[in-house]
C-alpha atoms as one frame of an Amber mdcrd trajectory, in Angstrom:
protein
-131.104-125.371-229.061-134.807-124.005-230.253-135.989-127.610-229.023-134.380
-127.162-225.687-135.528-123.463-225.911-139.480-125.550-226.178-139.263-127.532
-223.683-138.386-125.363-221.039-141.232-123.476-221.709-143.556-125.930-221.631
-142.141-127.127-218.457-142.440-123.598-216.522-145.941-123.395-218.247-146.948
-126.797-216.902-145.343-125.542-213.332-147.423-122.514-213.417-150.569-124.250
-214.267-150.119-126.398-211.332-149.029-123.701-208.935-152.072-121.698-209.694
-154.422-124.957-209.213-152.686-126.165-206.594-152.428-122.545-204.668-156.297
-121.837-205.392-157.855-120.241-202.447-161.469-120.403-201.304-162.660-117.211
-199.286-166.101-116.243-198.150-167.678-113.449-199.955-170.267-110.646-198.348
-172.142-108.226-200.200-174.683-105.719-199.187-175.987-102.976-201.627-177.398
 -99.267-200.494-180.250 -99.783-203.318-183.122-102.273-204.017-182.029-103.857
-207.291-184.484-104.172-209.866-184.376-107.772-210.738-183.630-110.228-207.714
-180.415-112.119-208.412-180.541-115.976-207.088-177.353-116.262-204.679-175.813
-119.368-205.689-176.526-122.315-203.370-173.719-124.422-204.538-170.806-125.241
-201.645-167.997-123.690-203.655-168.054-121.440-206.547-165.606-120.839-209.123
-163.838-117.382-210.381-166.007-117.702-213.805-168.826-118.347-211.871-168.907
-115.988-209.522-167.906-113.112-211.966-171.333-113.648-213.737-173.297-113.794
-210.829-171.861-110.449-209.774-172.410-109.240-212.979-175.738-109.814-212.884
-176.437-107.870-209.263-174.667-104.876-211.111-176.788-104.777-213.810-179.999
-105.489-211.771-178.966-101.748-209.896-179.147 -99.966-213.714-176.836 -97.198
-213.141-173.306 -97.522-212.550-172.380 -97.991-209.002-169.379 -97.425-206.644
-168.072-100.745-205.595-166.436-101.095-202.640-164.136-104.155-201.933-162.924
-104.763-198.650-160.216-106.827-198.888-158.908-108.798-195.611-155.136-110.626
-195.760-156.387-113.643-193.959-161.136-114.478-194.245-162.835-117.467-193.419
-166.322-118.065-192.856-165.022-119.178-189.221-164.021-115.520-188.822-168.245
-114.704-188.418-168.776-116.231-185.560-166.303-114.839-183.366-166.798-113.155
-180.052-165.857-110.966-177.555-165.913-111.114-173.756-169.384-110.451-173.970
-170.266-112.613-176.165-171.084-110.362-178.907-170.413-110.856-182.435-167.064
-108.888-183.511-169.295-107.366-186.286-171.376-105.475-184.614-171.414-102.459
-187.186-171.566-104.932-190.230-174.533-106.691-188.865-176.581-103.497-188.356
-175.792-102.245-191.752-176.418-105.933-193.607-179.915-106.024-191.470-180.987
-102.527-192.742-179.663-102.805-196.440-182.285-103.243-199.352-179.670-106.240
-200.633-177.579-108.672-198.904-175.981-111.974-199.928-173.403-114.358-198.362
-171.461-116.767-200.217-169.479-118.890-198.230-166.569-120.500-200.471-165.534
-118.356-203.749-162.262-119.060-205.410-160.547-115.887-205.917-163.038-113.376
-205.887-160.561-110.937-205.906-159.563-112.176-209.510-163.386-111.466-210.952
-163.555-107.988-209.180-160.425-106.968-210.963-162.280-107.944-214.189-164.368
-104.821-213.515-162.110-102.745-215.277-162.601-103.909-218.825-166.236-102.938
-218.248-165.175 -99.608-217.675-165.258 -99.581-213.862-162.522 -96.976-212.825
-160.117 -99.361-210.324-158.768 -97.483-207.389-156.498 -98.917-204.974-156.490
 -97.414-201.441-155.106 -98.279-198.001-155.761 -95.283-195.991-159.797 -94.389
-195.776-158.948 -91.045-196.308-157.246 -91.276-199.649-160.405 -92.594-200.986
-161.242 -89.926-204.115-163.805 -91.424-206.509-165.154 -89.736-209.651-169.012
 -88.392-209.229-170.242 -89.678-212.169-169.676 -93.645-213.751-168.838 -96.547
-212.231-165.630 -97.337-210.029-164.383-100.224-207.905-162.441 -99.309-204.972
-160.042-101.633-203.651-159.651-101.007-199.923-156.873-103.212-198.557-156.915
-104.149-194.573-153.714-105.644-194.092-152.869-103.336-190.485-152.827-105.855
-188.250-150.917-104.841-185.071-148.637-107.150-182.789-150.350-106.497-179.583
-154.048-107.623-180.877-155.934-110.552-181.554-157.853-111.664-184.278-161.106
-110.487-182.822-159.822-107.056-182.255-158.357-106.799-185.459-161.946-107.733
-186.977-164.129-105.921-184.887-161.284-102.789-185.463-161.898-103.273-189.411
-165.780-103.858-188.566-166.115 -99.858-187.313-163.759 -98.571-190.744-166.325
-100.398-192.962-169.461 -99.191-191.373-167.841 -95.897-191.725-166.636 -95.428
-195.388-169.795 -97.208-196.629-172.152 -94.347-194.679-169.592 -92.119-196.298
-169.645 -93.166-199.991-173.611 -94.107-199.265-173.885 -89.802-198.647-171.600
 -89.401-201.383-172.822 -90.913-204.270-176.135 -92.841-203.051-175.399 -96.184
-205.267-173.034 -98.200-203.456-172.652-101.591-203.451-170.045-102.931-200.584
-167.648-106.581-200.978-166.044-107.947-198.002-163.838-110.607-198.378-160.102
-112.069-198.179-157.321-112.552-200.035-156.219-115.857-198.496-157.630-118.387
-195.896-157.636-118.129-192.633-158.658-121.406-191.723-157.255-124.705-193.793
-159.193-127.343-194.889-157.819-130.911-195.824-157.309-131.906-199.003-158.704
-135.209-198.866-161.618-134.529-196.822-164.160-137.459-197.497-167.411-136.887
-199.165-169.585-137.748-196.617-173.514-138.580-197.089-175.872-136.079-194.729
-179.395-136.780-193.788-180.790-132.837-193.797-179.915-131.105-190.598-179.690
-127.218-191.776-177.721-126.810-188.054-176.161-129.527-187.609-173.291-126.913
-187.904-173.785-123.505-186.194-174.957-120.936-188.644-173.724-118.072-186.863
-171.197-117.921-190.052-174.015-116.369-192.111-174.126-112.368-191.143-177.442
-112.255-192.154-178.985-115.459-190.665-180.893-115.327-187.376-180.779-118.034
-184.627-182.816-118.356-181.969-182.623-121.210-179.388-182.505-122.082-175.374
-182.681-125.547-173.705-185.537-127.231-175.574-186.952-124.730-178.889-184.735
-123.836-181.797-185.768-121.517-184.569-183.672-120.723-187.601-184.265-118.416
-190.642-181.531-117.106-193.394-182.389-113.526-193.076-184.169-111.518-190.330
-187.886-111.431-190.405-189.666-108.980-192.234-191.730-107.230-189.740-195.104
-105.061-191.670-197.401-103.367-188.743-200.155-101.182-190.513-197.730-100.799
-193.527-194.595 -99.986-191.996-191.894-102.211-192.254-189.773-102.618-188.970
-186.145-103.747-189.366-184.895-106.405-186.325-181.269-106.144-185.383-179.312
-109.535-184.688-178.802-110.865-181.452-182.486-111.324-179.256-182.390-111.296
-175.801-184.174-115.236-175.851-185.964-116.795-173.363-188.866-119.657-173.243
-190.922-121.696-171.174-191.948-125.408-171.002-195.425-126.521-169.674-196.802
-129.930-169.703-199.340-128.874-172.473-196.714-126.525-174.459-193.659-125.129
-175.171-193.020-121.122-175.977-189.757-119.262-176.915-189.434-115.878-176.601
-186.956-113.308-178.285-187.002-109.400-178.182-185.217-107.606-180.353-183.713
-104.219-181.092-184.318-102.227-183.739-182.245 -99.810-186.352-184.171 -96.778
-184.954-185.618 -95.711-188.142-189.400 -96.061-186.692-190.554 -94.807-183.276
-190.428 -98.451-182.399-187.263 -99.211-180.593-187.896-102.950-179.550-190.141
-105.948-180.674-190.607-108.777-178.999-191.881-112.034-180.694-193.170-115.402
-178.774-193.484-118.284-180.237-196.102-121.244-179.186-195.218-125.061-179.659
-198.413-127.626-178.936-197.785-131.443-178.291-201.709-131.989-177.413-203.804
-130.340-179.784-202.583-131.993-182.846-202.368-135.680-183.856-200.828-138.212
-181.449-196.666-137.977-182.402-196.680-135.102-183.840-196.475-131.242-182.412
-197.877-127.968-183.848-196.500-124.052-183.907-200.390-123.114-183.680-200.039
-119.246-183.293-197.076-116.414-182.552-197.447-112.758-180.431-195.861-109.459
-181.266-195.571-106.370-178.918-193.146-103.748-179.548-192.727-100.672-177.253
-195.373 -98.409-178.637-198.006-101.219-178.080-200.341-101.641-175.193-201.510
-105.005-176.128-199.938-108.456-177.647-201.043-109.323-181.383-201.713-112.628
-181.828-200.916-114.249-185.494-201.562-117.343-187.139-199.259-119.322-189.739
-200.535-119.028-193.041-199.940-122.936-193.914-200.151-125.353-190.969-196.605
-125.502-189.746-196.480-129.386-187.794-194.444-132.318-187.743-193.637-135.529
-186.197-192.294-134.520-182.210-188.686-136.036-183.570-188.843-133.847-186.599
-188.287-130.467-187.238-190.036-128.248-189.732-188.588-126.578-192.667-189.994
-124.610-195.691-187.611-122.979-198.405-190.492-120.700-199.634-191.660-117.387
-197.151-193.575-118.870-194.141-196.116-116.322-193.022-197.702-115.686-189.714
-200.707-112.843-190.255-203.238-111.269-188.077-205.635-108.137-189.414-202.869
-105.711-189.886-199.820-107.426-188.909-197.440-109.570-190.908-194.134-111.321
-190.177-192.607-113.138-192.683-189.551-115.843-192.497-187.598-117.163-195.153
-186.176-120.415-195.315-187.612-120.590-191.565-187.331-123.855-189.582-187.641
-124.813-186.300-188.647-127.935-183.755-189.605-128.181-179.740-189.338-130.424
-177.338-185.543-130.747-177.897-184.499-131.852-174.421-181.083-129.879-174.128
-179.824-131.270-177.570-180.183-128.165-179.686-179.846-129.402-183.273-182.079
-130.333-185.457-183.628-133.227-186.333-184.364-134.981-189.839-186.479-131.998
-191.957-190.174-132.353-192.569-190.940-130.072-195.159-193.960-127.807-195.709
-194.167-128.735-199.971-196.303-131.548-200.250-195.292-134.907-201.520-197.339
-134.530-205.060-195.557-131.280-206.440-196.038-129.935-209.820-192.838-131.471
-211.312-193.998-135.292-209.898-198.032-134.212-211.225-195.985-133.225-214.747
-194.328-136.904-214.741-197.210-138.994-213.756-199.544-137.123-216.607-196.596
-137.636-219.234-195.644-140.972-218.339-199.103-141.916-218.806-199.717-140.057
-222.061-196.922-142.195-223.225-198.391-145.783-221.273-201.499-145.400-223.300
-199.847-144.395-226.741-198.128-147.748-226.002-200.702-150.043-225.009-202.970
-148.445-228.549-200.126-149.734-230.494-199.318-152.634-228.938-203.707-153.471
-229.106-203.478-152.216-232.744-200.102-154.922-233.769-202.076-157.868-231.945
-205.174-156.772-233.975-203.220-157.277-237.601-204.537-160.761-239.433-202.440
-162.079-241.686-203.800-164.526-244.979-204.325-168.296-244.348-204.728-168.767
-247.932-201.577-168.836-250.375-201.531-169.274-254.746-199.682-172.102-255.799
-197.947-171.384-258.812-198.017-175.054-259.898-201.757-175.231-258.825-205.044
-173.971-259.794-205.318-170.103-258.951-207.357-169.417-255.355-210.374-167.809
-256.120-212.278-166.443-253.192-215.900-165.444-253.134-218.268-162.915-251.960
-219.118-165.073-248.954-215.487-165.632-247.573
């Protein structure tokens, strides 16, 4: 009986184990913080992340803010990272509110496949996070000192709308109790993800080998990427340029009005773009220059950019930094902050990449990338390996230098006696 007792339990253990890894869910995951952190956390750049994983990387952000903040967790029934790039009649993203808060935030990260991040925010509680579980935004009552996690379930979907309604309807209530606990309590750091997928994925997808095209698959996904393209120029960067004029910084909203020209000698794009109204300046616009004639035969050059916003009389004219060019069937990419200065006027992209002369195909070619081919880890192996090269060729000089005795005692014989002179 106790033996039949055993192994029924270690059959409904083994069935639980195997429901939980086979019913594992991977949802997207945005966060966006009312505070500058003190110590930058690295978002993690791996294509799925695990429960573990993603625990202590958000346990990292919360200690990089010091004091104990109010966490917010929006939690959707149904997320995928498809969900971002949705529309409406207009063509307008459904997140209109979210992207004008994540633009204007001091911190912002997207991670696009998390298993169960619902699981690690739960966790907060043994850290001494007070959980609260809401529905309604108005039962929201947090304590005004210490830390809390608030648990803010959308599942109100309605029969007569779509999934773009019901986003862009959830969109407006996020924008709104984040201003609201942002007035309230100042440190606020906001979650927005899903409790399931909304889009499945098959289970034997093959592993497929990619030559580096960063858009070979539209990046609208990421809320706080910005894309800018027409028939022949595309220009891509994973977070909105950082716009300094004089020493004020000017936030860009998502979604430039972008147009461009083509000449025989160049190429521009241009894109103006709203702003979050904290400055006098209410638009920018930026215009970007593409050369096919002033650099090497093959290859075409992004030689200079213009900025006018609508307090300026005049067009600034700014240089790249570093020499941004590439082969005319390449595009250019640089994972470190590609800068385009004039006296007192900076713009700065990161991960920024971008390539002309397109021709109506509007994805991007193999990468040609700004770090040079001798970096400082290849300089650290080429002095090491030959550190080690001429330890071995000393010792191999010093072996072939050892002489052994041609002369041997005979015990039978007279002794060997050697003079002076040998």
């Amino acid at each position: 009986m106790a033996a039949r007792r055993m192994g029924i339990i270690v059959v409904l253990s083994l069935l639980a184990l195997f429901g939980e890894s086979y019913g594992t869910e991977f949802v997207p995951v945005f966060i966006w913080g009312s505070k500058k952190p003190s110590a930058e956390t690295a978002t993690p750049a791996l294509k799925k992340y695990s429960t573990d994983d993603f625990e202590d990387y958000f346990r990292k952000k919360l200690s990089a803010f010091g004091e104990e903040p109010v966490v917010l967790v929006f939690r959707e029934e149904n997320l995928s990272v498809e969900d971002f790039s949705l529309q409406d009649q207009a063509e307008n993203t459904v997140f209109s509110h979210l992207q004008t808060v994540s633009t204007s935030a001091p911190e912002a990260s997207f991670i696009p496949s998390v298993e169960n991040p619902l699981k690690a925010l739960e966790r907060l509680g043994k850290q001494g996070f007070k959980r609260i579980v809401v529905k309604d935004a108005d039962e929201i009552q947090i304590p005004r000192k210490g830390g809390a996690v608030v648990f803010m379930k959308m599942d109100d979907a309605k029969e007569d709308e779509d999934r773009g309604d019901l986003l862009s309807r959830h969109d407006l209530i996020m924008s709104e109790i984040y201003a609201r606990m942002k007035k309230e309590r100042g440190n606020v750091i906001a979650v927005y993800t899903g409790h399931y997928s909304s889009w499945t994925e098959p289970e034997n997808e093959p592993v497929l080998y990619r030559k580096r095209r960063l858009l070979a698959e539209p990046v609208a996904a990421d809320p706080t990427s910005i894309n800018m393209n027409n028939s022949f120029i595309l220009i891509y960067a994973n977070s909105m340029p950082t716009v300094n004029v004089s020493g004020e910084v000017i936030y860009l909203l998502r979604g430039p009005i972008v147009t461009g020209d083509t000449r025989a000698s160049f190429q521009s794009l241009s894109a103006k773009f709203n702003t979050n109204r904290t400055t006098t300046v209410t638009n920018v616009k930026l215009e970007f220059f593409f050369y096919n004639t002033t650099s090497s035969t093959g290859y075409w050059v992004l030689e200079n950019m213009t900025y006018e916003d609508s307090n300026a009389n005049t067009k600034i004219t700014l240089r790249p930094v570093d020499s941004i060019i590439a082969p005319i069937t390449f595009s250019y990419h640089c994972s470190s902050e590609t800068v385009f200065r004039a006296n007192n006027t900076t713009i700065t992209f990161k991960n920024f990449q971008a390539q002309p002369y397109l021709d109506g195909n509007i994805v991007f070619g193999d990468a040609y990338n700004c770090e040079l081919f001798f970096t400082a880890p290849i300089w650290s192996g080429l002095f090491v390996t030959s550190i080690l090269a001429l330890i071995m060729i000393w010792g191999l000089v010093m072996i072939m230098d050892i002489r052994t005795m041609d002369q041997f005692d005979d015990p039978k014989g007279k002794t060997i006696t050697i003079s002076a002179t040998d």
